[in-house]
C-alpha positions in Angstrom: 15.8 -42.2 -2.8 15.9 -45.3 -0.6 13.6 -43.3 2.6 10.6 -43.1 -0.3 11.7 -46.6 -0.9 11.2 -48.6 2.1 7.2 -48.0 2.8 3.8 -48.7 1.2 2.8 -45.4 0.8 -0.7 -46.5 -0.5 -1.9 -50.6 0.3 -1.8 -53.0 -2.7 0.0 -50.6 -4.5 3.9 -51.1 -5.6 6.1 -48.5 -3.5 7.3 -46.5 -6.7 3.5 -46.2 -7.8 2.4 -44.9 -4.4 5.6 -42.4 -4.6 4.4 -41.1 -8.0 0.6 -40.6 -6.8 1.4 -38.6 -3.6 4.4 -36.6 -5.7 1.2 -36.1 -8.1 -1.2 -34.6 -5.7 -1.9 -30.9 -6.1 -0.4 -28.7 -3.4 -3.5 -27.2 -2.4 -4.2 -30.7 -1.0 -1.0 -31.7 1.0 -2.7 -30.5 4.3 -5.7 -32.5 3.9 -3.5 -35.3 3.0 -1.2 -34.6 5.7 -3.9 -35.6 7.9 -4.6 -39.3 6.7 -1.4 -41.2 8.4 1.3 -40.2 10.4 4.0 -41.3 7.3 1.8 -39.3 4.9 2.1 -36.0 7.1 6.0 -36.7 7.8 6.8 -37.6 3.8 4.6 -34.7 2.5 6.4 -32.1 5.4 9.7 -34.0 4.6 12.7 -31.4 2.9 14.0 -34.0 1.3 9.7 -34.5 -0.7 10.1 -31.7 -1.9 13.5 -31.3 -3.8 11.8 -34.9 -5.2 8.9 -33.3 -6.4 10.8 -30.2 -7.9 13.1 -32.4 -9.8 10.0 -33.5 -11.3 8.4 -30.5 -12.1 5.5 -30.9 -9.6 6.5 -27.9 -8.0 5.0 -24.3 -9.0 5.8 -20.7 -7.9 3.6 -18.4 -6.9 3.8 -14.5 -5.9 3.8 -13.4 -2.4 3.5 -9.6 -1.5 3.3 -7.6 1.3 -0.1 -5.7 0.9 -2.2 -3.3 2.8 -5.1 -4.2 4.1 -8.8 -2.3 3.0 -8.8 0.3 5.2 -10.8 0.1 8.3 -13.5 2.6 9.4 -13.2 4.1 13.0 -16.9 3.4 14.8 -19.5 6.1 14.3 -17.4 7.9 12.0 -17.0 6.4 8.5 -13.8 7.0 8.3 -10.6 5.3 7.8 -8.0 4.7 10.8 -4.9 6.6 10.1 -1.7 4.5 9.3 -2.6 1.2 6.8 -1.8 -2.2 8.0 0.0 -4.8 6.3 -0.6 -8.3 5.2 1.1 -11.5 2.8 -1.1 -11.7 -0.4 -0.5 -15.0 -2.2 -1.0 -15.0 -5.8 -1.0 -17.7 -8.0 -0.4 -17.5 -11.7 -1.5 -21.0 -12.4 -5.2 -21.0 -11.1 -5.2 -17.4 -10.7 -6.2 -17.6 -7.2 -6.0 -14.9 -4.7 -5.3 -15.7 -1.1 -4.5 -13.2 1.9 -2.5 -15.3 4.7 -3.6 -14.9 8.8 -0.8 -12.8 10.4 2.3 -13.9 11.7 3.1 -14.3 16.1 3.2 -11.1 18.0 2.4 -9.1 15.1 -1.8 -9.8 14.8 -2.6 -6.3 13.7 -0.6 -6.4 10.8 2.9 -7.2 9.6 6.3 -5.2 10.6 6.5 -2.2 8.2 9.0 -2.3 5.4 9.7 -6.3 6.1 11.4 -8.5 4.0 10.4 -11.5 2.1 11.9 -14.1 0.6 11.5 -17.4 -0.6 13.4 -20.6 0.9 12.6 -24.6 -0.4 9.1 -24.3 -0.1 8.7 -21.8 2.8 8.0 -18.0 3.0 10.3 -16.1 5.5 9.1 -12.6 6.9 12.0 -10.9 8.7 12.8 -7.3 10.2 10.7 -3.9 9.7 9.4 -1.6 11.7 6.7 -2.2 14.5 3.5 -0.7 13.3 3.1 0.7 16.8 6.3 1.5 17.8 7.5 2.3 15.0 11.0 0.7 16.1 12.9 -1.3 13.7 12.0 -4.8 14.3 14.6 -7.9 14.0 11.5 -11.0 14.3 11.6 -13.8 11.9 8.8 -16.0 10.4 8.4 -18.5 8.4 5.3 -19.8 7.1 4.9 -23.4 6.1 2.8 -24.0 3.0 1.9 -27.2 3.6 0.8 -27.0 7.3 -0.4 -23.2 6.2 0.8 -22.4 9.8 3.4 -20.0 11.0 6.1 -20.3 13.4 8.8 -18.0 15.3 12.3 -18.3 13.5 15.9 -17.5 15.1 15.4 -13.0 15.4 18.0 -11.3 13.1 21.4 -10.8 14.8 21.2 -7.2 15.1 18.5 -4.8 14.1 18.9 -3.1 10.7 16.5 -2.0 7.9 15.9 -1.4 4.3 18.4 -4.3 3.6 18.8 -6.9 0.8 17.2 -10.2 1.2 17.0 -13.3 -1.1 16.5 -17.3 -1.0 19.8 -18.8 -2.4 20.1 -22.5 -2.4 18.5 -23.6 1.0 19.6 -20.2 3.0 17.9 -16.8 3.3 21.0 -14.3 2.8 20.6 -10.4 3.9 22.8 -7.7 3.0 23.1 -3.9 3.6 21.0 -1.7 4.7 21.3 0.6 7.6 21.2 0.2 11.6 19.5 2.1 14.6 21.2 5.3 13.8 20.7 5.2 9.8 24.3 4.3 9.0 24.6 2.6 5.9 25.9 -1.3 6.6 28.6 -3.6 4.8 27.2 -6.7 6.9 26.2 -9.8 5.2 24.6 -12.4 6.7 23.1 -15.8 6.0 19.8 -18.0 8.0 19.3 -21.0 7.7 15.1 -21.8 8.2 15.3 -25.3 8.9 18.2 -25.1 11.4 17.3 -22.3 12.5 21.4 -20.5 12.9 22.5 -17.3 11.4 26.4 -17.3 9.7 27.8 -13.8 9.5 29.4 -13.7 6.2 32.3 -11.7 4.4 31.2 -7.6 4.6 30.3 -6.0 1.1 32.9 -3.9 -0.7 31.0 -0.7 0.1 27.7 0.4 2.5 24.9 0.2 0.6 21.6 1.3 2.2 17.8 0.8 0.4 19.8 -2.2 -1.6 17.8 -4.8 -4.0 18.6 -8.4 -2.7 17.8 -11.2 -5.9 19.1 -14.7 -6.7 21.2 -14.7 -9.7 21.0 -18.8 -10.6 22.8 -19.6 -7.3 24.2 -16.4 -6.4 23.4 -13.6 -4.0 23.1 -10.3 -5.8 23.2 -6.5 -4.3 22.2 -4.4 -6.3 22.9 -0.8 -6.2 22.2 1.3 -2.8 24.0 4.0 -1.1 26.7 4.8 1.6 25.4 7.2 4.4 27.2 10.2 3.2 25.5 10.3 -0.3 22.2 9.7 0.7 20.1 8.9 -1.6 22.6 8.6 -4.4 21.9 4.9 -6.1 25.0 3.4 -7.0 25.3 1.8 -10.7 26.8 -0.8 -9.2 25.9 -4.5 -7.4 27.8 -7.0 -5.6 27.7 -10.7 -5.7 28.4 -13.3 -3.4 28.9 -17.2 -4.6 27.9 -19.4 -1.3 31.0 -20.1 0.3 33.3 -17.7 -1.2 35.3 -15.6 1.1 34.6 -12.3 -0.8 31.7 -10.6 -2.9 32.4 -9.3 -6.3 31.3 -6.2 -7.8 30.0 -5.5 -11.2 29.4 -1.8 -12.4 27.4 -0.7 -14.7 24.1 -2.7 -14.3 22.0 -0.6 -12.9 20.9 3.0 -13.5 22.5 5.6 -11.6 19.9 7.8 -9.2 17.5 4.9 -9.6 15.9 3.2 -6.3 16.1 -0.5 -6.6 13.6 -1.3 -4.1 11.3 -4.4 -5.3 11.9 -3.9 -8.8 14.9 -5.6 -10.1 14.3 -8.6 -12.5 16.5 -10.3 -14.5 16.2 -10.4 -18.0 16.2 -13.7 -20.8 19.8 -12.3 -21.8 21.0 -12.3 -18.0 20.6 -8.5 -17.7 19.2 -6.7 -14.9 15.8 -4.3 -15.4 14.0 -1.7 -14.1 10.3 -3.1 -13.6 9.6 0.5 -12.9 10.7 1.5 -16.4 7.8 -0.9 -18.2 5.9 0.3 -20.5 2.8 -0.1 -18.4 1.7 3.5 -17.1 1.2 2.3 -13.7 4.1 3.3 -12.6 4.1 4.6 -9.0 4.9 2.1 -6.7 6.2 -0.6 -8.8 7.0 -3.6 -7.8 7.6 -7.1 -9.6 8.3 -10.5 -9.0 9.6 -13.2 -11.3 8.1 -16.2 -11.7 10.6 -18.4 -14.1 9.2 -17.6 -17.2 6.8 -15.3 -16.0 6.7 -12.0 -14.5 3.9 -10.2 -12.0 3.7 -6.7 -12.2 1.7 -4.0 -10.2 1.5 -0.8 -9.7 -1.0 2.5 -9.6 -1.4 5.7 -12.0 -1.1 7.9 -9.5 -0.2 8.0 -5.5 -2.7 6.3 -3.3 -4.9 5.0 -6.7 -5.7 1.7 -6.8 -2.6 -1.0 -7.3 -3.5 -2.6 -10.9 -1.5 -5.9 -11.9 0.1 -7.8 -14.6 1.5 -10.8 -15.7 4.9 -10.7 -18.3 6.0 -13.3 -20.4 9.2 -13.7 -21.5 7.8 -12.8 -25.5 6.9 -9.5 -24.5 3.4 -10.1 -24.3 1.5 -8.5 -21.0 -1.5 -9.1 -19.7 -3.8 -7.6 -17.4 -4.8 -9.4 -14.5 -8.1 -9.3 -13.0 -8.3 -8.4 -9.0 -10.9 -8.8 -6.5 -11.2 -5.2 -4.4 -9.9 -6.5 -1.5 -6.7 -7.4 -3.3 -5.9 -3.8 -4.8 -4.2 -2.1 -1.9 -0.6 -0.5 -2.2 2.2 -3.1 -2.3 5.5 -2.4 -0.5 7.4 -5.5 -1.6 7.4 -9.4 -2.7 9.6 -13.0 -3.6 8.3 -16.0 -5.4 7.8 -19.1 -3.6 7.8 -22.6 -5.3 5.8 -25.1 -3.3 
């Protein structure tokens, strides 16, 4: 692109080999080496980097989940305080690092019960929940920038619903479902933009469909299952999908199964199917949850409720392997996305 063109990005070097060194660095080193220049920080923080270092396969995607925290004795007492607090646990696959991020604005004891993640061009964004005081839903957003490992305050949700669908699609966040203050079951769809910061209400679902699974199907939204607030608790078979700037969502039946809670384990399959994570073979079952990483998979969950959270890492030949986790890393996990960075 003619902006990576026009500088010396490194003295007495051509421009297109001081291009291919900084796209070469690893990303554990862009914030140091946002701190050498002033063109440096602005090319490594740039959008327009990173597509250039994803279309050459510099990028890598790691797991982020929401985690609780090790439980924190009360003083003179030895025992743990009562409700568990929440943090993002990054873990990646390639170095098989563990990392436990500092907490988002306004929320320093922990993170917003029952928030969302999801993954957007290089960016985490946390957005709604509960407040772990309050216990009222929450419509914050967050974003955390990789690169400058900093958070900042994003555009709050336009309204303040829960238990909704939420994926990164081509540049946008999009959020489906769910249900409001009075636990009615939502059609509304909506879609954020991180950079820009602007929400854009989108075409309603064909049905309400609270405690719905929110994925990106290769450039599409997907729905999947959920319920309407007279069948509660009923999980649809169904999903709906929604192609970015297409005036209505589709719906597919048949791809889920019926009675089944989709809630942070819904991956999609080699053959384009949708799967139960839950279903594994792995007998760590309770509390399942999985992300997809391309061609690999991170799985965790405990034997039994409150047990230690145990995880794994699928490959797409059916071969699993356990993964080995510091203590501090084993607490219950309520959700998680993949980033790329």
């Amino acid at each position: 692109m003619e902006i990576f063109n026009s500088t010396d990005w490194i003295p007495d070097l051509p421009v297109e080999i001081g291009l291919e060194c900084l796209s070469r660095l690893p990303f554990p080193t862009h914030q140091v080496a946002s701190g050498v220049c002033r063109k440096w920080r602005e090319l490594l923080q740039s959008p327009e980097f990173y597509h250039h270092r994803r279309r050459l396969g510099y990028t890598r995607k790691v797991a982020c989940f929401v985690q609780a925290l090790p439980p924190q004795p009360l003083p003179d007492e030895g025992k743990p305080r009562g409700s568990p607090r929440y943090a993002v646990t990054v873990f990646d696959p390639v170095c098989r690092s563990w990392e436990r991020l500092g907490p988002p604005p306004r929320f320093t004891a922990g993170l917003p019960l029952f928030c969302r993640l999801a993954g957007c061009e290089g960016k985490l964004v946390v957005m709604g929940g509960w407040d772990p005081q309050s216990y009222e839903p929450a419509s914050d957003v967050f974003v955390y920038d990789f690169t400058t490992r900093e958070w900042c305050a994003g555009t709050p949700m336009p309204s303040k619903w829960s238990f909704f669908a939420a994926a990164g699609v081509g540049g946008r966040v999009y959020v489906a479902g769910g249900h409001d203050e009075s636990k009615n079951a939502m059609k509304s769809a909506w879609a954020y933009d991180p950079r820009g910061g602007e929400w854009t209400e989108l075409p309603p679902l064909c049905q309400e469909r609270d405690e719905c699974e929110g994925l990106d199907g290769g450039g599409e939204f997907w729905v999947v299952s959920g319920y309407a607030t007279e069948r509660q608790g009923a999980f649809e078979a169904s999903a709906e999908v929604y192609v970015p700037g297409a005036t209505e969502w589709q719906r597919v039946d048949g791809v889920w199964e019926p009675s089944k809670c989709p809630r942070s384990c819904v991956a999609v399959a080699r053959d384009g199917r949708l799967v139960n994570l839950g279903e594994s073979s792995l007998g760590d079952r309770i509390g399942a949850c999985g992300v997809a990483l391309g061609e690999l998979t991170v799985m965790t969950g405990s034997e039994y409720q409150g047990g230690p959270q145990k995880f794994y890492l699928g490959r797409q030949d059916g071969k699993i392997e356990k993964i080995s986790v510091p203590e501090d890393f084993s607490g219950f996990v309520q959700s998680g996305c993949c980033v790329e960075i």
